[in-house]
N, C-alpha and C positions, 0 to 999 in steps of 0.2 A: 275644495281646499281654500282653508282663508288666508285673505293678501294681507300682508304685512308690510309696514313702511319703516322698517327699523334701522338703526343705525348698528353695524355690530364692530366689537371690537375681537382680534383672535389673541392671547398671549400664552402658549405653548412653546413647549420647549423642543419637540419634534417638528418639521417642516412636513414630514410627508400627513400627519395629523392635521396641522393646518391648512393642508390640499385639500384632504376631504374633507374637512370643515368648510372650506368656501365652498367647494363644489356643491353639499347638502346647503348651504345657505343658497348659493345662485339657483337649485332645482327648486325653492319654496321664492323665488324672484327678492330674496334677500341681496341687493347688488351691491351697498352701501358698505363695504367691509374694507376695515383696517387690519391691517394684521403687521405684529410688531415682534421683535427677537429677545425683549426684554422689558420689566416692569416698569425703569426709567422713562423708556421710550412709549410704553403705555399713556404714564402719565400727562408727556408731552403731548401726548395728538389728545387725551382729554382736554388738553387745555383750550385746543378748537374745536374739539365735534362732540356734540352730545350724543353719548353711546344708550341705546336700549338693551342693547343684548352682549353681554360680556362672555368668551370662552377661555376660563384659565385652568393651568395646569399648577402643580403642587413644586415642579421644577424648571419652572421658568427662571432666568435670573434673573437677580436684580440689577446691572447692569453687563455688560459687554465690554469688559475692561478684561485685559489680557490675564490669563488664572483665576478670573472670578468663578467662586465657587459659593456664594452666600445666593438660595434661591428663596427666592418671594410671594409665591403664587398666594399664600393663605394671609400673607400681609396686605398682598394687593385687594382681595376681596374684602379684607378688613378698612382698608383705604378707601375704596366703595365705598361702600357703607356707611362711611364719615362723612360723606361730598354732604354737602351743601344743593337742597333742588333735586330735581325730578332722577336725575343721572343716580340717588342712593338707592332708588327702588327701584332700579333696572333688575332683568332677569341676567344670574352670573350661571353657568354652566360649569360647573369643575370637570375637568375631565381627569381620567387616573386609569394609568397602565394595567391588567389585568394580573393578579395576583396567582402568585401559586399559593400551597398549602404551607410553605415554612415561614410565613413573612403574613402571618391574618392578622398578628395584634399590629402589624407596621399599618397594615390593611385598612385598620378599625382605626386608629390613632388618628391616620392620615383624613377617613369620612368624618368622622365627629369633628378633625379641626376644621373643615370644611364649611360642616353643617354650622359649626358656635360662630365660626367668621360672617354669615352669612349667604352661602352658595343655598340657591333655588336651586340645584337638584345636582345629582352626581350622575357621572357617565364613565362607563370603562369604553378602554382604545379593544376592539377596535368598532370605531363611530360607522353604524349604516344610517341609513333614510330610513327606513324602517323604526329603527331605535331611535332618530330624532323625532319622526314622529309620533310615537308614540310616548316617549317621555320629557320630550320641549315645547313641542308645538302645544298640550294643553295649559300648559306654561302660558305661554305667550297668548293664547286665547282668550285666557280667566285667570291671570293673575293672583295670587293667594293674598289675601288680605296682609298688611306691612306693620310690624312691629317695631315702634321703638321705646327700649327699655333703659336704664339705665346699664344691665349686663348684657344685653343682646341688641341688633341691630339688624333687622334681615325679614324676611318672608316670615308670617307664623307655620311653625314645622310640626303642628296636630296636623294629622292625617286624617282622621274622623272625627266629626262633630258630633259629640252626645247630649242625646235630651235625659232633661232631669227632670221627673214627673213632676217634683215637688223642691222647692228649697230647702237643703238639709240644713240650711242654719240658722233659718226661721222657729224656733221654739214655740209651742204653745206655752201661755203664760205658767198654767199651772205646774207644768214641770221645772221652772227655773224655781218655783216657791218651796221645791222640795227640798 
């Protein structure tokens, strides 16, 4: 197993999620973990620790002010993304509650905003060892190449890389003379 010296931050909206989130961090010797009740409070401790490894949820809030109901998770990754330095290409982890059948386009809505914000990969609750290692830890081993575009911000999100025998837009001369 490879060691990791990362810094992580957790902002979830459930506690018992954020338990076993630390605990799969502490069994990979991940011990450097903040874990915070709100995106506010996120920000804050960004502003002393450089984070590697971010775990956010889609209903985290944005503050902890009495009836707050405005949740941030997909801003906060957008936020990310904007930083200035090494912290915009941190690996983000979206995590998201496992769906039933009546709620797939909330389902689908909720990944792709995810995915345009910039989240390096999605995870349904409930999080094993198992399932982080097999969809974060190659994450954190090899890294996917970093895009920044003017409309995107984030990991590049091709899954396979295809060979092209030939340039299809290289013309031979004679046919542009037709």
């Amino acid at each position: 197993m490879a060691e990791f010296n990362y810094k992580a931050l957790i902002a979830v909206s459930d506690t018992r999620v954020a338990d076993t989130i630390n605990f799969i961090l502490g069994s990979h010797n991940i011990m450097d973990v903040v874990r915070v009740d709100c995106t506010h409070d996120a920000i804050d401790a960004m502003l002393d620790i450089r984070f590697d490894l971010f775990f956010v949820d889609a209903r985290v809030p944005v503050t902890f002010q009495r009836n707050a109901v405005l949740y941030g998770g997909i801003d906060y990754i957008r936020f990310i993304r904007m930083c200035e330095g090494r912290v915009s290409e941190a690996t983000i982890v979206f995590m998201r509650q496992q769906s039933s059948m009546q709620n797939l386009l909330e389902t689908r809505d909720e990944i792709l905003s995810a995915r345009d914000a910039g989240a390096s990969c999605v995870l349904t609750h409930p999080l094993t060892i198992e399932k982080f290692d097999e969809e974060v830890l190659p994450i954190l081993a090899k890294p996917k190449p970093f895009v920044r575009a003017r409309s995107y911000t984030g990991p590049d999100r091709r899954e396979k890389q295809f060979q092209v025998s030939r340039d299809r837009r290289i013309y031979p001369s004679s046919t542009l003379d037709d």
